[in-house]
KEKOL-758841 format. One record per residue (C-alpha): residue number from 1; x, y, z. Coordinates in Angstrom, 3 decimals, padded with zeros to 6 digits. Example, Ala and Ser with C-alpha at 12.3 -4.5 7.8 and 13.67 -1.06 7.14 Angstrom:
// KEKOL-758841
+-----+----------+----------+----------+
| seq |       c1 |       c2 |       c3 |
+-----+----------+----------+----------+
|   1 |  012.300 | -004.500 |  007.800 |
|   2 |  013.670 | -001.060 |  007.140 |
+-----+----------+----------+----------+
***
This chain:
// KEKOL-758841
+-----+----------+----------+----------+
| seq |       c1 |       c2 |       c3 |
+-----+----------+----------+----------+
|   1 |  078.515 |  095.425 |  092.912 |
|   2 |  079.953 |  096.462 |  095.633 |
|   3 |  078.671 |  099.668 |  097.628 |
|   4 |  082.426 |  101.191 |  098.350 |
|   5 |  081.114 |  104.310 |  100.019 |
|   6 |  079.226 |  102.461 |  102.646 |
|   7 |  081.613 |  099.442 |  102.957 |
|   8 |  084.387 |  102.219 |  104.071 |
|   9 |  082.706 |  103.989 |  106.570 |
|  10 |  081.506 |  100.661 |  108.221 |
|  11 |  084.934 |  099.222 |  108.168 |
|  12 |  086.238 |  102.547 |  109.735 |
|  13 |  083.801 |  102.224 |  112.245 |
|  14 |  084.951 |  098.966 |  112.794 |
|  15 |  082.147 |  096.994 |  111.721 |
|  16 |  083.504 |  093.162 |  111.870 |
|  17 |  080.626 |  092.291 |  108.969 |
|  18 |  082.464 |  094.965 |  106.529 |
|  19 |  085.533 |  094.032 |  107.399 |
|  20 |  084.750 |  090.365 |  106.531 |
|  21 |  082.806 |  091.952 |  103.466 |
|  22 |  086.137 |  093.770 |  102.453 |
|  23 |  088.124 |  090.026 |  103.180 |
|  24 |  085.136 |  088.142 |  101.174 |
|  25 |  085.281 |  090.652 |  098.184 |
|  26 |  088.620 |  091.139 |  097.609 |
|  27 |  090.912 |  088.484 |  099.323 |
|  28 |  090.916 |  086.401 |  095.903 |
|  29 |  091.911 |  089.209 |  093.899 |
|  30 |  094.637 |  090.324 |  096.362 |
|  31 |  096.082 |  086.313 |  096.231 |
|  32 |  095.562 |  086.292 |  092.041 |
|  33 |  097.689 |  089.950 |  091.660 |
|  34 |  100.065 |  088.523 |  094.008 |
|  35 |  100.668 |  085.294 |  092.893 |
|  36 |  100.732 |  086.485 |  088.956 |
|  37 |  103.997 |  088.476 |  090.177 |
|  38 |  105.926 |  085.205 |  092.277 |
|  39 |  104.229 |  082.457 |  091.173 |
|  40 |  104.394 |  080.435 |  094.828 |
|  41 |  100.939 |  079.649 |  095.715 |
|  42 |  102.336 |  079.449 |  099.679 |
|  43 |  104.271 |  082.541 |  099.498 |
|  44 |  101.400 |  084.166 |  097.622 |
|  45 |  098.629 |  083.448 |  100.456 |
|  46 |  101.290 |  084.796 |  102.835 |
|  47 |  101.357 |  087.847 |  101.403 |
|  48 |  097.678 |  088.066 |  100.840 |
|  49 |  097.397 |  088.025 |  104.655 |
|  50 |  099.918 |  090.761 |  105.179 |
|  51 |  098.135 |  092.626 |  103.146 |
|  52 |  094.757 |  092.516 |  105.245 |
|  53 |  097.011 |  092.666 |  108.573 |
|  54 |  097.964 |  096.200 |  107.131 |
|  55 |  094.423 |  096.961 |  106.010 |
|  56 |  093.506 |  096.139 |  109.934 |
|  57 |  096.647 |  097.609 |  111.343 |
|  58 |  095.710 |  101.009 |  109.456 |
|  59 |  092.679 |  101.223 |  110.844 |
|  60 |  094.813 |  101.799 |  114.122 |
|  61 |  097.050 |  104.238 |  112.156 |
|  62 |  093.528 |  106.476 |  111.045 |
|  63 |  095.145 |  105.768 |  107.263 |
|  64 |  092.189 |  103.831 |  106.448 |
|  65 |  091.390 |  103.742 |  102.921 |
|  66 |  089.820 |  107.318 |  102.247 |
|  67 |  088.137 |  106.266 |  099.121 |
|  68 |  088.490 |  103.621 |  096.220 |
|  69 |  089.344 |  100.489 |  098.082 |
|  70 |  090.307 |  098.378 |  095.867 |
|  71 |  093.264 |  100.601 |  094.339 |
|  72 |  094.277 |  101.146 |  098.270 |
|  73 |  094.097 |  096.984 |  098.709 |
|  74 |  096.242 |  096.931 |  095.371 |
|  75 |  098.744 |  099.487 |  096.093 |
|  76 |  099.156 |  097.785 |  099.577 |
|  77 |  099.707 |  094.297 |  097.832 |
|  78 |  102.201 |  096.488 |  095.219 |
|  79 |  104.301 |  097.329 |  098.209 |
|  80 |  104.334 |  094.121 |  099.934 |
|  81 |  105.073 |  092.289 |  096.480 |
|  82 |  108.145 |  094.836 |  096.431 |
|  83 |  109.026 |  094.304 |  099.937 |
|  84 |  108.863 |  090.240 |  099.807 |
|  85 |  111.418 |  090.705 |  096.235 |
|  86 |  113.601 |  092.998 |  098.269 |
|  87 |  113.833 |  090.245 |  100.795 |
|  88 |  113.759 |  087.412 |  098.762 |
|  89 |  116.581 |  089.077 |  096.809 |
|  90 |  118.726 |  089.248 |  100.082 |
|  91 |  117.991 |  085.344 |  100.785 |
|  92 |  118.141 |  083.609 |  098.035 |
|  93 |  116.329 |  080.407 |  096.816 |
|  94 |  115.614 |  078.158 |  094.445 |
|  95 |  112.454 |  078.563 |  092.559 |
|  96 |  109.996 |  075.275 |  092.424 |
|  97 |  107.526 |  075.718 |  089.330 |
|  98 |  103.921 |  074.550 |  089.870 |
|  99 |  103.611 |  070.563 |  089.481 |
| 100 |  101.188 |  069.143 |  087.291 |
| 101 |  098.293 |  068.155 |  089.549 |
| 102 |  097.753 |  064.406 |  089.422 |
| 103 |  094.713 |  062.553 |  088.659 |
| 104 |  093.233 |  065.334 |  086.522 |
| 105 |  090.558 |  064.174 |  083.978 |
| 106 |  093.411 |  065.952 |  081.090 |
| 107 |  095.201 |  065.044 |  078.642 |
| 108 |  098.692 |  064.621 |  080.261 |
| 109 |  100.410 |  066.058 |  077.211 |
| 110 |  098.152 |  069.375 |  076.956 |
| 111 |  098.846 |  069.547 |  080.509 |
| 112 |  102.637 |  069.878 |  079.310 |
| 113 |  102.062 |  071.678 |  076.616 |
| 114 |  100.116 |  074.108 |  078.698 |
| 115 |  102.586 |  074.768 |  081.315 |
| 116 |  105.165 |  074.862 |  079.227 |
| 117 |  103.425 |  078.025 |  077.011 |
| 118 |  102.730 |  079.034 |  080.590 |
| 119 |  106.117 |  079.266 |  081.765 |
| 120 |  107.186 |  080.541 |  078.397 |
| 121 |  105.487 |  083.576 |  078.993 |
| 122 |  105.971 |  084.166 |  082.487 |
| 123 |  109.509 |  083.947 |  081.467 |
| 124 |  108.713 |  086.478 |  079.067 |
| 125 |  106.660 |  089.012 |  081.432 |
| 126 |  110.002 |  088.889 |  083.942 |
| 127 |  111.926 |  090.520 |  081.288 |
| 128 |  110.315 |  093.669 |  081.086 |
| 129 |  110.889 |  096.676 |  082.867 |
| 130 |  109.210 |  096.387 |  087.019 |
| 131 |  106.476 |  099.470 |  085.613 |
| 132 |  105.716 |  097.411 |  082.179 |
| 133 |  105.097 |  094.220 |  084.033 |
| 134 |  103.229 |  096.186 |  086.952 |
| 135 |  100.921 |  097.271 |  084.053 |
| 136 |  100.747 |  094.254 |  082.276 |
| 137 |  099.794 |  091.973 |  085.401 |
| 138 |  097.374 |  094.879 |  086.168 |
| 139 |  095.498 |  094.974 |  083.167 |
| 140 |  095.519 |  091.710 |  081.946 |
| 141 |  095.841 |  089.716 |  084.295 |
| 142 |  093.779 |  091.422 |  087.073 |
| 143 |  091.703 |  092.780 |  084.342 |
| 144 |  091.958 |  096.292 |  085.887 |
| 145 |  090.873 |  099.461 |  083.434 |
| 146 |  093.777 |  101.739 |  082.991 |
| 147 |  092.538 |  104.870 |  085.323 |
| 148 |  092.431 |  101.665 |  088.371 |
| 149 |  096.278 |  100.672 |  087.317 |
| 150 |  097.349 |  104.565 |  087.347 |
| 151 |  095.727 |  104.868 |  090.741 |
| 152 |  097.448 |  101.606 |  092.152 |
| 153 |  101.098 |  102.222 |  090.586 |
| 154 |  099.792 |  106.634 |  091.329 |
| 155 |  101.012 |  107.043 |  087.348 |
| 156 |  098.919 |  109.193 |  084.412 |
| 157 |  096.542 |  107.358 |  082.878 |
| 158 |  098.867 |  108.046 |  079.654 |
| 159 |  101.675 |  106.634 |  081.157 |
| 160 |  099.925 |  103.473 |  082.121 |
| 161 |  098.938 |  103.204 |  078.557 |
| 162 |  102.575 |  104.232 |  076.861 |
| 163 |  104.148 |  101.283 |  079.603 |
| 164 |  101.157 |  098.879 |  078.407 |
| 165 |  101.982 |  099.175 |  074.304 |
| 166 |  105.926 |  099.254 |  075.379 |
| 167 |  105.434 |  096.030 |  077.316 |
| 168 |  103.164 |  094.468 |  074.556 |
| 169 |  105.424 |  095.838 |  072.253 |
| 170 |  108.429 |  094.356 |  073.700 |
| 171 |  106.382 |  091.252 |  074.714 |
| 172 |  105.823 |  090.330 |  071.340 |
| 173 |  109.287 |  090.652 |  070.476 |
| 174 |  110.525 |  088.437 |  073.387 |
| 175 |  107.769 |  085.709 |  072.619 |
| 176 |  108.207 |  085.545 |  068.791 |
| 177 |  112.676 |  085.030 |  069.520 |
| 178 |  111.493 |  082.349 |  071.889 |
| 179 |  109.931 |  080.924 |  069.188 |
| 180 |  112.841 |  081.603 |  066.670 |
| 181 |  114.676 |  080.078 |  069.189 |
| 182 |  112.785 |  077.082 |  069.628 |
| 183 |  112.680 |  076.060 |  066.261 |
+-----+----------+----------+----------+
***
C-alpha cells in the first residue's frame, strides 16, 4: 500500500524518486481507465502521458494534488478523455478494433467468440448516458469503491450509486435485445 501522505509531500518537493513512485504506481491504471473509454491502445498511452505531463506541469502551477492522489490522477485522465472526444469529434476517423494477436497458444474460435462478446458489450457501455458509463468504467472496470468514483466525477456518493443501477439497469436491457436480436 501506498503511503499517499508522504508520496505527496515528496513529489511537491520535487523528489524525482516519488515522482517515479507516483509514475510506477499508477501509470497502468491511468492507461487501463483510459483505454476502457477509446479502446486504441496508441491513443490510450498518449493520453496516459498527458496525463503525467499535467501532473508535472502542476507542480509548476502550485495545484499539486492536495490530498487523495489517485482521484486527482483520475479526474485529470477524466478531463483529458473528454478533451481527446471533443477533438476526436471535430476530426473524424475511422475506428480500427483490436486484432486478434497471432500465434497465441488459443483456441482461434474462443478468440472470436471472445472479442466478439467483447465488442458486444463495449457496444453496449457506449450507449449509456457519458455519467452512467463514467461510473460503470469506474467501478467495474477500474474496480474503484463508489466514495473514489464520486470524488473523480466530484458527484454524491448516492448519485454514483443511482447512475451505477441506471446503467446496469439499462445495460441489461441493451445486452439481453442484442441477444433478441441475434437470434
Amino acid at each position: 500500500m501506498i503511503d499517499e501522505a508522504s508520496l505527496l509531500q515528496r513529489a511537491r518537493e520535487r523528489d524525482p524518486s516519488a515522482l517515479a513512485a507516483i509514475y510506477d504506481a499508477y501509470a497502468p491504471k491511468i492507461y487501463a481507465y483510459i483505454y476502457r473509454h477509446i479502446r486504441d491502445p496508441h491513443r490510450a498511452e498518449d493520453l496516459t502521458s498527458i496525463v503525467f505531463l499535467k501532473m508535472l506541469e502542476s507542480l509548476n502551477k502550485n495545484n499539486f494534488a492536495r490530498d487523495r492522489l489517485q482521484a486527482w490522477l483520475y479526474r485529470i485522465a477524466h478531463n483529458v478523455i473528454i478533451d481527446d472526444v471533443r477533438y476526436q469529434q471535430r476530426r473524424p476517423t475511422q475506428a480500427l478494433y483490436d486484432t486478434i494477436e497471432m500465434g497465441s497458444e488459443d483456441d482461434p474460435a474462443i478468440l472470436a467468440d471472445k472479442r466478439i462478446k467483447e465488442k458486444v458489450i463495449w457496444d453496449a457501455i457506449q450507449q449509456l448516458t457519458e455519467d452512467q458509463k463514467n461510473v460503470i468504467i469506474l467501478r467495474f472496470g477500474e474496480g474503484l469503491t463508489a466514495p473514489q468514483v464520486a470524488k473523480i466525477l466530484n458527484k454524491t456518493e448516492e448519485a454514483v450509486r443511482a447512475l451505477q443501477r441506471r446503467g446496469l439497469s439499462n445495460l441489461r436491457k441493451i445486452l439481453s435485445q442484442a441477444q433478441f436480436d441475434a437470434t
